[in-house]
Structures are given as structure tokens and as C-alpha cells.
N, C-alpha and C positions, 0 to 999 in steps of 0.2 A: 505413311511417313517412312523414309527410308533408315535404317539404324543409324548411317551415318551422322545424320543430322541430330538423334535421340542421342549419339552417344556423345557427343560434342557438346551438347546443352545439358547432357548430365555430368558431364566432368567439370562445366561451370558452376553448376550448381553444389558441385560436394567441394570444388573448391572455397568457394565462398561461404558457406555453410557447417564447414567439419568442425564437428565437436571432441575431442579427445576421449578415450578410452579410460578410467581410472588407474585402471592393473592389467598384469598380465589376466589371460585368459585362454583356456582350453576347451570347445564343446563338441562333444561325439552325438553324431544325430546317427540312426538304423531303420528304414521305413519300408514297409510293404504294402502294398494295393495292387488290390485285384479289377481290372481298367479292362472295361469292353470294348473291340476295335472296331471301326468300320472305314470304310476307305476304297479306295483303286490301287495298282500298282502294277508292274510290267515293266517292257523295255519302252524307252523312248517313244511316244506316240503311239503305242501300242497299249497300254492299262487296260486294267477292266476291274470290274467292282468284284472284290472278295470279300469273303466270309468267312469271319473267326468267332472260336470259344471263349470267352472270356478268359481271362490268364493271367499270371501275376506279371508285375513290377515291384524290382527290388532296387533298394540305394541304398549309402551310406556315404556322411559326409565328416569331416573335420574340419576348424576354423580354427584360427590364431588370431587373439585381437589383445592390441597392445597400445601403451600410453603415449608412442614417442608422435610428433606433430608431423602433421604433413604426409608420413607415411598409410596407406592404404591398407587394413585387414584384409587377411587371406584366407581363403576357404576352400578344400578340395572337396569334389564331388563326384563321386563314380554311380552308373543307374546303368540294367539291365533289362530286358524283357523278351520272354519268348509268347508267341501265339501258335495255335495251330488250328486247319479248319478245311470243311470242305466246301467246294462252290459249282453250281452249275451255271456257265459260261451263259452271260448274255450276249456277249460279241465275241469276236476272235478275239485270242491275248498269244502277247507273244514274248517270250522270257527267253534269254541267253540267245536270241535269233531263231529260236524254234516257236512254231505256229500251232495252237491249239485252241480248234476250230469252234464255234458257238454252240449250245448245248451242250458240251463235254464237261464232264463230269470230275472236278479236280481234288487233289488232297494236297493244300498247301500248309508254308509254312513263313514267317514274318521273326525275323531277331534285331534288336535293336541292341547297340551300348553304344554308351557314352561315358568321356569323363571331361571335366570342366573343371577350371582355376577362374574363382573372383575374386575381384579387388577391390575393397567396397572399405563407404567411411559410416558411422555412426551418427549420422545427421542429427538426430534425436536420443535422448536417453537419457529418462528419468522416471519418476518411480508409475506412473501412466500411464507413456506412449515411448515407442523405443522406432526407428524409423531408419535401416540401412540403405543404402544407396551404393551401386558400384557396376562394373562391367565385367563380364566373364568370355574366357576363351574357353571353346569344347572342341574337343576333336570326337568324332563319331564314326560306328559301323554298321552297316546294315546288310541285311543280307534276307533274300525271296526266293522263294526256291516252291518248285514242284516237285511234289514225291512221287506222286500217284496219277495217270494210269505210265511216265516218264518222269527222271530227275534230272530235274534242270535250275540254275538257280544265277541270281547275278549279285554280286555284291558292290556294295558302294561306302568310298569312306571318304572323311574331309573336313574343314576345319567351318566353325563359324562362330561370330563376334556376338552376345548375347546384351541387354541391357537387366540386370539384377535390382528388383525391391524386395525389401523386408520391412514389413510394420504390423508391429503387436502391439495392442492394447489389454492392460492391467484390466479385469473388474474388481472396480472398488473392494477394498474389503477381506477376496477371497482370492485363495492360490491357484485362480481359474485365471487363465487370457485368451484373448482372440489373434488369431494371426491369420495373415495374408503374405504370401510368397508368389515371386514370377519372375520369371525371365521371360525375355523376349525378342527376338531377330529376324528382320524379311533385307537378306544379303543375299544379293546375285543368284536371283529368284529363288534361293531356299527361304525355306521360311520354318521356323522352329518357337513354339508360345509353351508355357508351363505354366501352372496356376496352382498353390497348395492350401486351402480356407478351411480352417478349422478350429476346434477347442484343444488347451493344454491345460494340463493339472500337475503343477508341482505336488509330489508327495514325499520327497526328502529332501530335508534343507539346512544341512550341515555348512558349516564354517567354508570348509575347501571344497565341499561338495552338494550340486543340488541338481536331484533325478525329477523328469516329467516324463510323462506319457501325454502322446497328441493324436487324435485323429478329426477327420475331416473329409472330405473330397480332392480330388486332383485333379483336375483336366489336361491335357495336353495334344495339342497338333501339331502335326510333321507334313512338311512338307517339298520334297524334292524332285528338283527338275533336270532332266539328263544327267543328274550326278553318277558318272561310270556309266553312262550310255542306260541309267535307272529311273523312272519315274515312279513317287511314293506320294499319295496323297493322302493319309490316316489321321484319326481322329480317337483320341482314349480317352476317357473316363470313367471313375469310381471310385470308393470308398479307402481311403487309407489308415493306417495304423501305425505309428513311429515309438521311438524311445528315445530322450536327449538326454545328454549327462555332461554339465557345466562342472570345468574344475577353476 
């Protein structure tokens, strides 16, 4: 299904749906995960499957969510990651328009960042189930490069329209929840998915303030087609670690 179509029926849906905010709000999310890559990548019709180290990814996000009707919460979000790795060539690969030849023996490298604005309504939210809804715009950089036995490298940047859910479930009881987090966009044959599942544990829960620690898993796939003359097909996954701080 094309985004367009997901994001038109989810602007239906939060329109008809939105439940107001109580009070103001402020929450600081900081998250790291160390996300194994596998994938292809090269210029335009040229790819070929590479091999990375496992490596970290780093984010941090802030949101604003407020009581006034109709208007949409706001949340920024910035994420980076580097990889680095070596590969012996199953076919020819060819980066910046230089050719390197099957067998050869490579030392690559992979850098990704992103930063992203969403717009999202509170569909849900009560002392159980809490359930956001909204869309996001990211702009992104990417950049492949050969170090070793030549440095060669092509980068690519560019915009795309995400669809955002958020839904966390209270357990009964205890200062433990379950959440699920995603984005998602297949626009003019990019394709970019994110997935965040895991446990949170409020451990301070002050008046104007309350601290969690979250971890879980992350997934995510990237996916890019002739973006700047760059083909990127990868695949990341692994364990995460965060800190939230709700004022």
C-alpha cells in the first residue's frame, strides 16, 4: 500500500477520533542500540552485498503535547549511526563510477542520519492504553564509501513523508508498560520502516516530574533507489536502551 493512501486514512481517522491532551507537557526520550546490518549497496544497478560489524545507533527525541483542540502534538527527533566492515566481492560493485572487480577484498563504510518532525493526536489516553497517531516528515543523509584497497564514496540525501504509531499498555498494578513504536513509508520507491517493542519501568514519580528507563528491540529497514545516482538496501536490528524524562 502506497503511503499516500495510509496517510489520508490516517488523517481521517485522528480527525474523527482526537482526544485532547489534559495539560501542558514536555518528554525527553535518549536511546542507544547496538543494530547488526546486512544489506547491498553501490551506485545505481551496480550493489552488491556487504559486510558489517555490528555498531551503534544513537537518538534523542523531544515532544510538546498540549490541551488546545484540533491542533496536532509535536515531536522532534534526530538518530544517527555509523558501521564499518570488510567484504569480499561477490560480483563487481561499482561506487562513485569506479569498478571493483569480484573477489576483491573491501574496507567499507555506511553512515546514516536523520532528523524527523511529527504531528500526531492522542487517540487514546487513559490510565491502561495510551495510543498516538500522526505523520512525520524526515529529511536524511547517507553516505558509502570505500576506504580500502581505494576511497571512494557516494552520498545521498532527501526528504520523506513517514506514517507514526505510538501505543503503550499500562500493566495492571505495576510501574511497568509495554510499548510499540513505528514509522513507516514506501514513497517513490524509497522505502524506510522503524519498529521500537519493548518494557518501561517508571522509577521516579514526582508531581512535575517522572523518570523511565526502556529497553527492547528495534528493527529497521532502509531502503533506497537511485537516490543521488545511490542504491541502499539494509536491514538493522538489536537490542536497545533509552531514558524518558516527562515534565
Amino acid at each position: 500500500m502506497k503511503v499516500v493512501s495510509l496517510v489520508v486514512g490516517g488523517i481521517f481517522l485522528l480527525g474523527s477520533q482526537h482526544v485532547q491532551a489534559d495539560m501542558l507537557g514536555l518528554t525527553l526520550n535518549a536511546d542507544y542500540a547496538n543494530l547488526s546490518l546486512s544489506g547491498r549497496g553501490g551506485d545505481h544497478q551496480f550493489s552488491q552485498p556487504l559486510q558489517f560489524s555490528d555498531d551503534h545507533w544513537q537518538s534523542w527525541s523531544i515532544a510538546f503535547e498540549h490541551p488546545l483542540p484540533l491542533l496536532p502534538n509535536i515531536a522532534v527527533h534526530r538518530q544517527n549511526g555509523n558501521w564499518m566492515g570488510s567484504t569480499l566481492l561477490e560480483g563487481d560493485l561499482r561506487l562513485d563510477e569506479h569498478t571493483f572487480a569480484r573477489q576483491n577484498i573491501l574496507d567499507q563504510s555506511l553512515d546514516i542520519t536523520a532528523t524527523d518532525i511529527s504531528f500526531y493526536y492522542e487517540v487514546l489516553d487513559n490510565s491502561l492504553l495510551a495510543l498516538d497517531l500522526g505523520i512525520t516528515a524526515m529529511v536524511f543523509d547517507a553516505e558509502l564509501a570505500v576506504t580500502e584497497p581505494a576511497s571512494y564514496q557516494r552520498k545521498a540525501s532527501g526528504f520523506l513523508p513517514l506514517l507514526y504509531v505510538n501505543l503503550t499498555t499500562q500493566v495492571w498494578g505495576t510501574d511497568t508498560s509495554l510499548f510499540w513504536q513505528g514509522h513507516y513509508t514506501d514513497y517513490r520507491d524509497q522505502k524506510w520502516s522503524k519498529t521500537n517493542v519493548g518494557l518501561a519501568y517508571q522509577f521516579v514519580d514526582f508531581t512535575a516530574l517522572t523518570l523511565a528507563v526502556k529497553f527492547g528491540w528495534q528493527q529497521q529497514s532502509l531502503v533506497l533507489t537511485n537516490q543521488d545516482q545511490l542504491d541502499l538496501d539494509f536491514k538493522m536490528s538489536g537490542p536497545f536502551l533509552a531514558l524518558e524524562a516527562d515534565f
